[in-house]
Each structure stands twice: as C-alpha cells, then as structure tokens.
C-alpha positions as CSV (number, residue, x, y, z in Angstrom):
1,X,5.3,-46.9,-24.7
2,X,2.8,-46.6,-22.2
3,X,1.1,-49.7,-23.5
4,X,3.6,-51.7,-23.3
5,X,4.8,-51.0,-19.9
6,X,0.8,-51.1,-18.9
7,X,0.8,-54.8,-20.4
8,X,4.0,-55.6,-18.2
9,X,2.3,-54.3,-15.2
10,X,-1.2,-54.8,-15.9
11,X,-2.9,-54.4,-12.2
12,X,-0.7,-51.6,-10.8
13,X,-1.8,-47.7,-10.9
14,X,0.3,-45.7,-12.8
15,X,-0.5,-42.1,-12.4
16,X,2.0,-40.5,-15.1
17,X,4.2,-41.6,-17.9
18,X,6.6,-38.7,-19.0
19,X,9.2,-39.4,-21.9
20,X,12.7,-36.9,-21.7
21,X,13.2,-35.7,-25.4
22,X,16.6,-35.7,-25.1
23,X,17.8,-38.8,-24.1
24,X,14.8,-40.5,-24.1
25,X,14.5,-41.3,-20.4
26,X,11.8,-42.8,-19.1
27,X,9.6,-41.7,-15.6
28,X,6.8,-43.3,-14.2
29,X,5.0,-41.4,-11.7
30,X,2.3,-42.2,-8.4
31,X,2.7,-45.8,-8.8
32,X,0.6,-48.1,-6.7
33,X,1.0,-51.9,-6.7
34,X,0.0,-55.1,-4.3
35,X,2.7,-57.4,-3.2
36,X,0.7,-60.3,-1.9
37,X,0.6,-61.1,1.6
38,X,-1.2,-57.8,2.3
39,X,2.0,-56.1,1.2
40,X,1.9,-53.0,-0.8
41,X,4.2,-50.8,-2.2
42,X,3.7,-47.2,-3.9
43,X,6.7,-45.2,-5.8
44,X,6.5,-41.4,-6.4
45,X,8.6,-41.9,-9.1
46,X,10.7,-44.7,-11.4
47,X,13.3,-43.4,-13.5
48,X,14.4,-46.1,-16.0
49,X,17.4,-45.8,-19.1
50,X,16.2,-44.6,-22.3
51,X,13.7,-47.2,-24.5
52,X,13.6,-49.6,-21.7
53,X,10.8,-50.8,-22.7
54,X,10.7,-50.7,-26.3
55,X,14.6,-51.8,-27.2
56,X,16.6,-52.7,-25.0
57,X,16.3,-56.5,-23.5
58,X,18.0,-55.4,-20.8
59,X,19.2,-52.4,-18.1
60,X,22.9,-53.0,-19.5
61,X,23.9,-52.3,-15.9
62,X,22.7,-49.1,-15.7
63,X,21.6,-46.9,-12.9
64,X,17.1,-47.2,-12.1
65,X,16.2,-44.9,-9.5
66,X,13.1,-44.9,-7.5
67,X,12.2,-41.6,-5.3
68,X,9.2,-41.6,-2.3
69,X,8.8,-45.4,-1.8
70,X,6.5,-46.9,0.7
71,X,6.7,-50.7,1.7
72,X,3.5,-51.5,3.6
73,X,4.4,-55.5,5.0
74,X,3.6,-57.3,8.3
75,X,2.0,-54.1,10.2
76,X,5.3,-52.3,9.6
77,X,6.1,-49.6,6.9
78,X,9.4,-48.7,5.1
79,X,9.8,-45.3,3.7
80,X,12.3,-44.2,1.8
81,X,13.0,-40.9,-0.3
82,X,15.0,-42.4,-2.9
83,X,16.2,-45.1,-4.1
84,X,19.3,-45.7,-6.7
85,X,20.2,-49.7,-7.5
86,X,23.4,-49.4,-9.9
87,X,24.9,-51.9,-11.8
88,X,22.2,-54.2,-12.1
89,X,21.6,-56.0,-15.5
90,X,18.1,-56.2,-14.8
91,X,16.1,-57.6,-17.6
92,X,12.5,-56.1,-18.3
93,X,10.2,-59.0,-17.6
94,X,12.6,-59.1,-14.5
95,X,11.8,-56.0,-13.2
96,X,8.3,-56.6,-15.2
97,X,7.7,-59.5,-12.7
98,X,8.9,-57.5,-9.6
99,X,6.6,-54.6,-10.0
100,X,3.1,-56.6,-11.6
101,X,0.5,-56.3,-9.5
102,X,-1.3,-59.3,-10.7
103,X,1.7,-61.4,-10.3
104,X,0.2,-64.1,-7.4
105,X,3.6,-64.7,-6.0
106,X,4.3,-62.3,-3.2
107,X,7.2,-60.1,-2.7
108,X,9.2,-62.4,-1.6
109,X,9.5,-64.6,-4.7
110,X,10.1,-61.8,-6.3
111,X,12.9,-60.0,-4.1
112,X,15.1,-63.2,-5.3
113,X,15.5,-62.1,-8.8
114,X,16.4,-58.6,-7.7
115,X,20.6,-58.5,-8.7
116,X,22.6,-55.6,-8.2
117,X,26.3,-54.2,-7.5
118,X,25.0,-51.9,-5.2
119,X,21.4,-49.9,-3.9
120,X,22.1,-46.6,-2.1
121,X,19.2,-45.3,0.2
122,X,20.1,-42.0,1.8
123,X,17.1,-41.9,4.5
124,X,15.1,-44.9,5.3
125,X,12.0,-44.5,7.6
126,X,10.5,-47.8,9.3
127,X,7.4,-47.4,11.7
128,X,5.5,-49.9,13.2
129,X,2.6,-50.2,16.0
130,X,3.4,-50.3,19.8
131,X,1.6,-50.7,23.3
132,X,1.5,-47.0,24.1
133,X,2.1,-45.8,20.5
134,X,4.1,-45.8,17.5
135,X,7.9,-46.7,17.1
136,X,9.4,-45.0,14.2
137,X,13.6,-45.5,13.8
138,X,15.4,-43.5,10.6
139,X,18.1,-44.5,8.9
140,X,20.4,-42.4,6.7
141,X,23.5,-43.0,4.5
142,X,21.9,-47.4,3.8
143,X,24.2,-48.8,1.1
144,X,23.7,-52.3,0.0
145,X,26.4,-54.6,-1.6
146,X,26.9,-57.5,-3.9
147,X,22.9,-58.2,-4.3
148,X,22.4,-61.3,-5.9
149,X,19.5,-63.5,-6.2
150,X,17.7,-61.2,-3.0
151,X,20.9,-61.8,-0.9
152,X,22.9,-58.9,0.1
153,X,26.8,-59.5,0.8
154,X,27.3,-56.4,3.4
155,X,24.9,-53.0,3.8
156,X,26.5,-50.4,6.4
157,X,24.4,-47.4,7.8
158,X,26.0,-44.5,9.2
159,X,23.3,-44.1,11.6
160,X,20.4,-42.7,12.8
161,X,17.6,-41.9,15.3
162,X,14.3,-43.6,17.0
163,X,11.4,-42.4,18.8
164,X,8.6,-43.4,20.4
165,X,6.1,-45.4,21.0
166,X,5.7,-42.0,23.6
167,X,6.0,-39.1,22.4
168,X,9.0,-37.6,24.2
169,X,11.1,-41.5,23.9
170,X,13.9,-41.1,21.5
171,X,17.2,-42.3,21.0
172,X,20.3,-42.3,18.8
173,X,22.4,-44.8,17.5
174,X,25.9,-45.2,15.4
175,X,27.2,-47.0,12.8
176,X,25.0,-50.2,11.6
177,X,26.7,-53.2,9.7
178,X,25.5,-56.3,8.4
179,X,27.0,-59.4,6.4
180,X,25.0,-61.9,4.7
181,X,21.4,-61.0,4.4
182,X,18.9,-62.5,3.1
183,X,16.3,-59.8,1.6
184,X,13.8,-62.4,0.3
185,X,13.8,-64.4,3.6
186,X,13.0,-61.4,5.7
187,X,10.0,-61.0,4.4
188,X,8.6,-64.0,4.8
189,X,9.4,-64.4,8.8
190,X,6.0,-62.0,8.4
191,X,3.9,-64.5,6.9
192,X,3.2,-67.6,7.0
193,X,4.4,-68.4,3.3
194,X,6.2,-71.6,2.9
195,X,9.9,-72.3,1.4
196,X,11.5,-74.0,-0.8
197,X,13.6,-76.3,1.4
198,X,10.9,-77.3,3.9
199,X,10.4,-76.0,7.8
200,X,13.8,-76.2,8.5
201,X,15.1,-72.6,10.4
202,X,17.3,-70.4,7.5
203,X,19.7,-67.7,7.4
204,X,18.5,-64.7,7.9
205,X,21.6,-62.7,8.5
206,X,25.0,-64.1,9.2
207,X,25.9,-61.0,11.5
208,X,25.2,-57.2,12.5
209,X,26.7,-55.0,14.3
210,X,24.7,-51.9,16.1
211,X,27.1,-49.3,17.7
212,X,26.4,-46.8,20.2
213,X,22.9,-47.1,21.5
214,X,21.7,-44.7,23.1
215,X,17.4,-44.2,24.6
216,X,15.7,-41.8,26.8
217,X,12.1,-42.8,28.0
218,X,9.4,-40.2,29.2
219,X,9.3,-41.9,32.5
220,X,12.4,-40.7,33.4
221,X,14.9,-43.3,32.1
222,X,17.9,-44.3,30.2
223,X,19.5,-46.7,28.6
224,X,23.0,-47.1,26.4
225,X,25.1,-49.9,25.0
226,X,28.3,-50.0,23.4
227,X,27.1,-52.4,20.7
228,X,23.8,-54.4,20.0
229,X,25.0,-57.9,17.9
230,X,23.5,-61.1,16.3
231,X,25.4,-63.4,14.4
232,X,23.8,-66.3,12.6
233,X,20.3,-65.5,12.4
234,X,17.7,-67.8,11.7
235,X,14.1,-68.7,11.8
236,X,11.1,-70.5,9.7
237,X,8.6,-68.6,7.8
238,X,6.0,-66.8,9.6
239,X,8.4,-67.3,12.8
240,X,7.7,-63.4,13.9
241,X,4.0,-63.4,12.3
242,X,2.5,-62.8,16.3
243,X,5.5,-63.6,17.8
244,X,5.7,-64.2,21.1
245,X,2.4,-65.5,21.0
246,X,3.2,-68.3,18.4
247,X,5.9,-69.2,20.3
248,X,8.0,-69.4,16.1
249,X,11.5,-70.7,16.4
250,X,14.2,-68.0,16.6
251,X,18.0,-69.2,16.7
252,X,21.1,-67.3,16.5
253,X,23.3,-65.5,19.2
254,X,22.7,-62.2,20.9
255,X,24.9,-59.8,22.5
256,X,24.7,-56.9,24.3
257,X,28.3,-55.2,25.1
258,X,28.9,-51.8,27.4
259,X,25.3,-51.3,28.7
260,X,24.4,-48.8,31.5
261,X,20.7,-48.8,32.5
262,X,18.8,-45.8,34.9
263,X,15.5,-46.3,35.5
264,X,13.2,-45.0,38.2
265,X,12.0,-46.8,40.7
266,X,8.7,-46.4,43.3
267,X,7.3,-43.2,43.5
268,X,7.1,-43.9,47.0
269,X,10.6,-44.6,47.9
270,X,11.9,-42.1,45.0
271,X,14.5,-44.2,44.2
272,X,16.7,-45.1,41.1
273,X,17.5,-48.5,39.4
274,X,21.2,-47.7,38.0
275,X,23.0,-50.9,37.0
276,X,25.5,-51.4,34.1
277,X,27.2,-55.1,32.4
278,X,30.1,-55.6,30.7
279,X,28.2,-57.9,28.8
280,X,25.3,-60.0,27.8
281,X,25.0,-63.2,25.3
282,X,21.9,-65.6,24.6
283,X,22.4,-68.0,22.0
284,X,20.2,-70.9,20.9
285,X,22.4,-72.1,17.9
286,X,23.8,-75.2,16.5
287,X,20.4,-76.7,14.8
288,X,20.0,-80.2,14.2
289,X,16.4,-80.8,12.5
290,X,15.6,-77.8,13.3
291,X,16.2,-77.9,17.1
292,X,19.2,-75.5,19.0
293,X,21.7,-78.6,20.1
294,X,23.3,-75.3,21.8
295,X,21.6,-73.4,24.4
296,X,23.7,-70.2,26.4
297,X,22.3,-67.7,28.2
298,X,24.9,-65.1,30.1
299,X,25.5,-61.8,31.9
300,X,29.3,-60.2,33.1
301,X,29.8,-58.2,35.6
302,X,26.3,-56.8,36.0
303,X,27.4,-54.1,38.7
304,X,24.7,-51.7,40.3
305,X,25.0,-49.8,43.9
306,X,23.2,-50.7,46.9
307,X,21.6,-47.6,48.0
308,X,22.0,-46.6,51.5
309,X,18.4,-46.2,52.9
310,X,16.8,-48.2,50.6
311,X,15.5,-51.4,52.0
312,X,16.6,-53.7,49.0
313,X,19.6,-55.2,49.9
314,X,20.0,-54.0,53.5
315,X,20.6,-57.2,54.7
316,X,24.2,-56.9,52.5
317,X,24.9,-52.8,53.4
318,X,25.0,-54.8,57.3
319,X,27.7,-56.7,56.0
320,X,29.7,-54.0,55.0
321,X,28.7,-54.4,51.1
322,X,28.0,-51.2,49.0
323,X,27.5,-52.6,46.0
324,X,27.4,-56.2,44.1
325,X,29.1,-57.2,40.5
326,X,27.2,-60.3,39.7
327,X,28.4,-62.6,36.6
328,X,26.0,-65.4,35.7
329,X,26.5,-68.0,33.1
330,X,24.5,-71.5,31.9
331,X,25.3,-72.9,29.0
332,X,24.4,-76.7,27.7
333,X,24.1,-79.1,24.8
334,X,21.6,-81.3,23.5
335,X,22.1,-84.6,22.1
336,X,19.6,-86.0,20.0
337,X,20.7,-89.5,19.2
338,X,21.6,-90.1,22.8
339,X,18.2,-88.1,24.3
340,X,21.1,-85.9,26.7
341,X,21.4,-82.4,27.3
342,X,24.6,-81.9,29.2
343,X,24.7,-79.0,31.3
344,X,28.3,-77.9,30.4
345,X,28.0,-74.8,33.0
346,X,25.6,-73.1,35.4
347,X,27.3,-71.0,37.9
348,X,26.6,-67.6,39.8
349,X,29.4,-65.3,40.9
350,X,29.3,-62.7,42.8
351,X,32.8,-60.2,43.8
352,X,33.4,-60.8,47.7
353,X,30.7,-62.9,48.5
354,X,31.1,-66.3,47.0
355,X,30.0,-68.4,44.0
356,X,28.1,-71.2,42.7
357,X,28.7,-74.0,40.3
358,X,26.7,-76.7,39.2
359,X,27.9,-78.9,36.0
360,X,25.5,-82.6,34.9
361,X,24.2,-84.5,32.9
362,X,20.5,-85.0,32.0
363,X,18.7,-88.2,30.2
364,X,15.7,-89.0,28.4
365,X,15.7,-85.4,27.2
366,X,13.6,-86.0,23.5
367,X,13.0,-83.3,20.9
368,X,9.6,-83.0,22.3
369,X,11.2,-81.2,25.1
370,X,12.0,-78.1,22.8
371,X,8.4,-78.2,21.1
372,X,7.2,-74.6,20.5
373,X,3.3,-76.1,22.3
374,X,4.1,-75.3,25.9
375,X,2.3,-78.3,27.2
376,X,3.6,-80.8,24.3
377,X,7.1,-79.0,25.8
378,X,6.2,-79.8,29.3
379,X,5.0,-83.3,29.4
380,X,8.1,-84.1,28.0
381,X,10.3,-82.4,30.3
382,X,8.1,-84.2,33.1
383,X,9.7,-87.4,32.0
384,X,13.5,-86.4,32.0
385,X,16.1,-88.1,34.5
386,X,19.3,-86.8,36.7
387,X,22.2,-88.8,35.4
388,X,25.2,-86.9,37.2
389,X,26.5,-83.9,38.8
390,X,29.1,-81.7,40.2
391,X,28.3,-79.0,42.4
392,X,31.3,-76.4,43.7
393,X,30.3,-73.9,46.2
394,X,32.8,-71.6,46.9
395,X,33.3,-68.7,49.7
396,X,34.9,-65.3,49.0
397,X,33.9,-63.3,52.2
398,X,30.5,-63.2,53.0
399,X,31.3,-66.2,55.9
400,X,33.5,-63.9,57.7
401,X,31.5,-60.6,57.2
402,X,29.0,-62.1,58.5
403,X,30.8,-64.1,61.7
404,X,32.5,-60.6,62.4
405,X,28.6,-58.9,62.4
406,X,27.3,-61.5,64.8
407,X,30.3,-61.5,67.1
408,X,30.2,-57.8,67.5
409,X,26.6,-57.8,68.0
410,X,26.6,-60.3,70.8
411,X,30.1,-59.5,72.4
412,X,31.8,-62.7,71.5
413,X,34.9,-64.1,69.6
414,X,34.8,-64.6,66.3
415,X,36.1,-68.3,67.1
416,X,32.8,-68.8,69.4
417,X,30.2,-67.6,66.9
418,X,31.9,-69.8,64.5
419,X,31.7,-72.8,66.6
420,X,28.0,-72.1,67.7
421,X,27.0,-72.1,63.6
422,X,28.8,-75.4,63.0
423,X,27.0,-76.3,65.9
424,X,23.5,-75.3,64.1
425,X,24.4,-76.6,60.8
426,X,25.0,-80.0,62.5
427,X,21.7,-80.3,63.9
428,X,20.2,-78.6,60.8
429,X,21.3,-80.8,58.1
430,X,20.8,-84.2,60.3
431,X,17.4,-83.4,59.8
432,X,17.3,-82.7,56.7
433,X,19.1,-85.3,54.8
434,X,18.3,-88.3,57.7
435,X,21.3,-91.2,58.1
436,X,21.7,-92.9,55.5
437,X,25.2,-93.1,54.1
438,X,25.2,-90.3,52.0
439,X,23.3,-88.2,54.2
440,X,25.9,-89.0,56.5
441,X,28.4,-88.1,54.3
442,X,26.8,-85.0,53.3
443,X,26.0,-83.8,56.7
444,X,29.8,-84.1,57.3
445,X,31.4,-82.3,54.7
446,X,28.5,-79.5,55.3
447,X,29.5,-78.8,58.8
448,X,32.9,-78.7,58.0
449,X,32.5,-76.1,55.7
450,X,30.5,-74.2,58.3
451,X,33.0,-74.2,60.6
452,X,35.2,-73.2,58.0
453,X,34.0,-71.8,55.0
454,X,36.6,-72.6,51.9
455,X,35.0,-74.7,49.1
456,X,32.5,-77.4,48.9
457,X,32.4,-80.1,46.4
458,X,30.3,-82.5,46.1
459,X,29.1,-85.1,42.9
460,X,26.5,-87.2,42.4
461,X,26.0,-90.2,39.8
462,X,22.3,-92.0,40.0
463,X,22.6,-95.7,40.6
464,X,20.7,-96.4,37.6
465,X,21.9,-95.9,34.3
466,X,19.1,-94.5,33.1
467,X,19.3,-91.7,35.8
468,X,16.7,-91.1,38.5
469,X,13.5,-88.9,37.1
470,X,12.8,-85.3,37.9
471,X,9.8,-85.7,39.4
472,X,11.2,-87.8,42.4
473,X,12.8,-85.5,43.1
474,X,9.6,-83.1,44.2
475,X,8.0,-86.5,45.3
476,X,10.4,-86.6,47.9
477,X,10.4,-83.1,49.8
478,X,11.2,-83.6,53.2
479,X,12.4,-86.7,52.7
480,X,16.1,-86.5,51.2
481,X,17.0,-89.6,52.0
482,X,14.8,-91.3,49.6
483,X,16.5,-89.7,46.7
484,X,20.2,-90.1,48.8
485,X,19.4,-94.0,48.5
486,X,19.3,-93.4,44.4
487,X,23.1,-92.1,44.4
488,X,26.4,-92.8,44.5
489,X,27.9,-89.8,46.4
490,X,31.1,-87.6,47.0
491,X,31.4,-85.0,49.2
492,X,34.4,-82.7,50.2
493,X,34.8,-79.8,52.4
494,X,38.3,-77.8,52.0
C-alpha cells in the first residue's frame, strides 16, 4: 500500500500511513506537497475509502475527507480544519495528479479535474500581509456546490469575522453567497501563468453577495454596509500578481449598498467624519477585445452633516444649510469601430442647492486610450476630440439663499441685490467669452439666468466632423473665443 500511493505521489512528504482493520480505510498523515508557482499545500490528515489504492479504479462517489489543510499561494494562506468533498467519482491518478508533488503543472491545472456534488468546510482561515500588519478573515459553515471541472455552481457561508492588520481592528460580517466560480481561475490571477484561450479577461465569478459588514478600526473609526456585491467578475492571469502596481485589467461591477462611515478627523479640531450612501456602483464591463466598452462610476444620496463650528463647509451653514445629500453619477460607452466614447451621463446633484448635467460625445478615442502603460494611455488620450455636448444646469435654492444673505447683510431688497449680480455677471462673462456670436449668445442666456436662476441649457456641436481636439481647448485659456469660433452653439436660459 504505501508503495503504491508513494509511486502516485512520488515528491510529497508523507509522515504516516495507517490502515483501519475493519473496513479497511485508508489515512495518510503530515502530508507536505508543492503546487508550483511557489504554492504549497500540507494536510494533517487524508482519509480515503477502503483499498483506494489497491482496487478500486475509482472513489465510486464516496465521501474523502481532509482535516488541518494549509494553502500557501500568492503571499496569502488558506487554513482550514477539515475538509469533506462528497460525491465525487474521483479516479486515483485523478486525485494522484492533484496531490504529486513532482507534477510541473501548478495547482491550477490541476484544480480543473477536481469534480464534486458538494465540499463542506466548517471553518476557513485566510491571512495575508498588510501595511501596518496582518489581515486575517474566518469563515465558518463554506459549502460548495455542483463542482465540475474546478468550477463551482453556488458556495454560501454563514459568516464570519476579520481582524487586523492592527491589532484591536476587527469586524463581522453575515451571510456570504456566490454563483459561478471559477476555482482554477482564481488561482492564477496570482501568477503570471498563461491560459488556454489567450489574454483575453475571464470569469472569475458571475456574482456574490456579502451581507452585513460591519469594521471597527483602532483609530477610532467605523464602518458598515448593508451588502458588499460584484457581479461578473473578470480579469487575465496574473491581473492581481502586484496589483495596483501592474496596473492588470479588472472588469466587472461593484456595489456597495446601506453604508454608514465614522471616522475621526484632526486631532486639532477634534472633529468627526460621519457620512452615510444609499448606494455605490463602479462598473467597467461589457469587454470587446479585452477592453470595458462600459464604463460607470456612481454614488446615491451620500448624506453627511455639516458641523456647526467646524470650518468645512461654513460657507453653506451661512446659507442656512445643515447638511448636504449629494448623488453623483457618470457613466459612458466606448465604441471601437467608430474610435467614440459617448458620455451617456455625467451629472452632480445636490438636495436644495442645484445640479449639474453634462451629456457628449468624444472622437478619435482608440484602444490605446485604455492601455494599462499610463503614458501609452495618455498620449493617446492627448489626441482625442470634442464632438458634441449638452450641458443642463439647474437651480434648486442656493440662488435665493444666497440673494436673501446678501440683501440682509447690506439692508437692501432682494429685487436690488438680484439686479446688481446680473449686473456683474454681464460684465463678467463679456470678458470672458469676448463677442463673437456665440460668446454673444452665451453671455445672454448667462445673465438671464443670473437674474433669474431656473435652468440653463446649452449644446454644443464642433464645426468639424472630426470634432475639435482636447488640447485646444487648454491652448486657448483666456481666450474663449477661439474655441467659440469652432462651434455651432445653443443657449437657453428659463
């Protein structure tokens, strides 16, 4: 027996072989084995069916149990007490190749043969290196479904706890639940193994689902969040191997739902951050070639207080504000036979005060643009042009808060401090944008909306088809009406 499970894993350490006399069971104990890649992985113990190796070809779907596991890969370790895959018709030279030490192909080559109805993991301890420390998060109640070929249908985890990298930061969280894994993949994000299929980004997970966050740093602060998402997952090999520093493509969506953050602020001042969202989403999704065609980035009704005696945001407390509920959103798309990235929506809103929305069109936008070399990226970006735009400004109080401060300050009408900043704005934006016909037009509808503050459209379209370049734009400070001359304008005050 033990020579024949020592030709099937020639290479690994095997500290004990024990045989039950009864049914014949076999246990392998203190086993040590490298994965490839720098990846290592040691088993206290392997409980296998009776005369695995010597009779049967095959598991017959029957229960293989592993107990104190350790998964050294990519700096980050993976503990786990036990281990119990059931219902797995796993052949010998399957699990033979899997567990061979002198096997070249790394673990994740070898993850994609793993099958299984199910692999239950009541603790699971992962711990990797920090700036400060050591993060460590533990997982109990892990149960894995419909394995096939390294790819695991769902896995929920009832929860669990983290801590660290300081020694008094820990946190809880809730139910975990993920669809469409890809076990094999995974591991290779950590290296810089190649695949099968080339460089294009792959599944990683189709979606997951982390519930009730919840972390206390030992500075002081806090933070909490309804549920932590992603759904469609994907990278490239080695894409988190140094990551951020080699800039590897991530793409997928996400979203952060229900958070409330508490922070300190200056010792000096003693105060607090507090702020809370209903909501955030980022999302670089839709590849084509291995480029995100779809690019959102998004926060809702981020709300925090403006503290009284603070100097932040006394400008706003004057006006009567004690607190802002901001909602940002851009969002765009990309397309590459057309070199256009279409700026579907970029707009800033903020309750009581007012809101911004720009919408255009950009040309001569080439993949280059979205190259992971930051000056390849760049240069290209150098060379895009401004097709079209719409621009909607729109006024929800601030005008009159702050007419109603001025007029009370000075001991006028609210009518004559009006009429005194159309009067300014007049002057003001003559200067700016000079007189040519669509500065003329734009100083118009400008003042208007001074005098009366309502909404402000205005639209854009460059005389030239192929739009008017970027750069132009900041080789014409100070002089507006270079870049006025370049487009066909529209301008309305209501």
């Amino acid at each position: 027996m033990r020579l024949a499970i020592a030709r099937a894993w020639s290479g690994a350490s095997i500290g004990q072989l024990e045989i039950a006399a009864v049914d014949g069971r076999v246990a392998l104990r203190d086993i040590t084995l490298p994965l490839g890649d720098g990846a290592t992985m040691r088993i206290g113990q392997l409980r296998l069916p009776s005369g695995f190796s010597l009779v049967t070809p095959a598991l017959a779907a029957e229960n293989v149990t592993l107990r104190d596991v350790m998964i050294n890969i990519g700096g980050t370790s993976y503990r786990m007490r036990e281990v119990e895959i059931a219902g797995s018709a796993l052949a010998q030279q399957d699990l033979a190749v899997l567990l061979n030490a002198n096997n070249t192909e790394p673990l994740a080559g070898r993850l994609s043969t793993l099958t299984a109805e199910r692999a239950t993991i009541p603790e699971i301890v992962i711990e990797y290196a920090r700036t400060g420390g050591k993060q460590t998060i533990t997982g109990r109640d892990l149960v894995l479904r419909d394995i096939a070929q390294g790819k695991v249908g769902s896995a929920g985890m009832a929860g669990g706890t983290v801590k660290g990298p300081a020694a008094s930061d820990e946190g809880a969280f809730g139910a975990v639940n993920v669809t469409d894994a890809d076990l094999a993949l995974a591991t290779r994000l950590f290296t810089d193994m190649p695949i099968a299929d080339g460089n294009e980004p792959r599944r990683v997970v189709g979606a997951l689902a982390w519930n009730a966050f919840s972390f206390k740093t030992a500075t002081g602060g806090s933070l909490q969040a309804d549920r932590i998402s992603l759904t469609d997952f994907r990278a490239k090999a080695g894409a988190l191997k140094d990551w951020p520093k080699t800039n590897g493509p991530l793409l997928g969506g996400v979203a952060i739902a229900g958070a409330v953050v508490d922070i300190p602020g200056s010792k000096a001042t003693n105060e607090r951050w507090k702020w809370q969202f209903k909501e955030f989403l980022l999302a670089a999704d839709q590849p084509h070639n291995g480029i995100p065609t779809h690019l959102q980035a998004a926060a809702k009704e981020l709300s925090f207080a403006l503290a009284a005696g603070s100097e932040h945001g006394k400008a706003l407390r004057d006006l009567g504000y004690d607190r802002l509920d901001i909602s940002i959103a851009v969002e765009g798309n990309w397309a590459e036979a057309a070199n256009e990235f279409v700026v579907k929506n970029a707009a800033l809103d903020v309750a009581g005060l007012g809101s911004i929305t720009l919408r255009g069109q950009l040309g001569n936008v080439t993949r280059d643009a979205f190259a992971a070399d930051a000056s390849t990226a760049a240069a290209a970006r150098a060379h895009a042009t401004a097709k079209s735009f719409d621009l909607l400004i729109e006024d929800k109080g601030w005008f009159e808060r702050a007419v109603a401060r001025e007029a009370k300050k000075d001991g006028k009408s609210t009518d004559a401090v009006r009429e005194a900043f159309a009067r300014r704005a007049a002057r003001s934006f003559s200067a700016v944008f000079g007189n040519s016909p669509g500065g003329r037009l734009l100083n118009v509808a400008l003042t208007e909306f001074a005098k009366k503050p309502g909404t402000l459209e205005v639209s854009g379209k460059a005389k030239s088809a192929a739009g008017v370049a970027l750069g132009d734009f900041n080789a014409a400070a100070g002089n507006s009406g270079e870049i006025l001359e370049k487009l066909d304008l529209k301008a309305t005050a209501r």
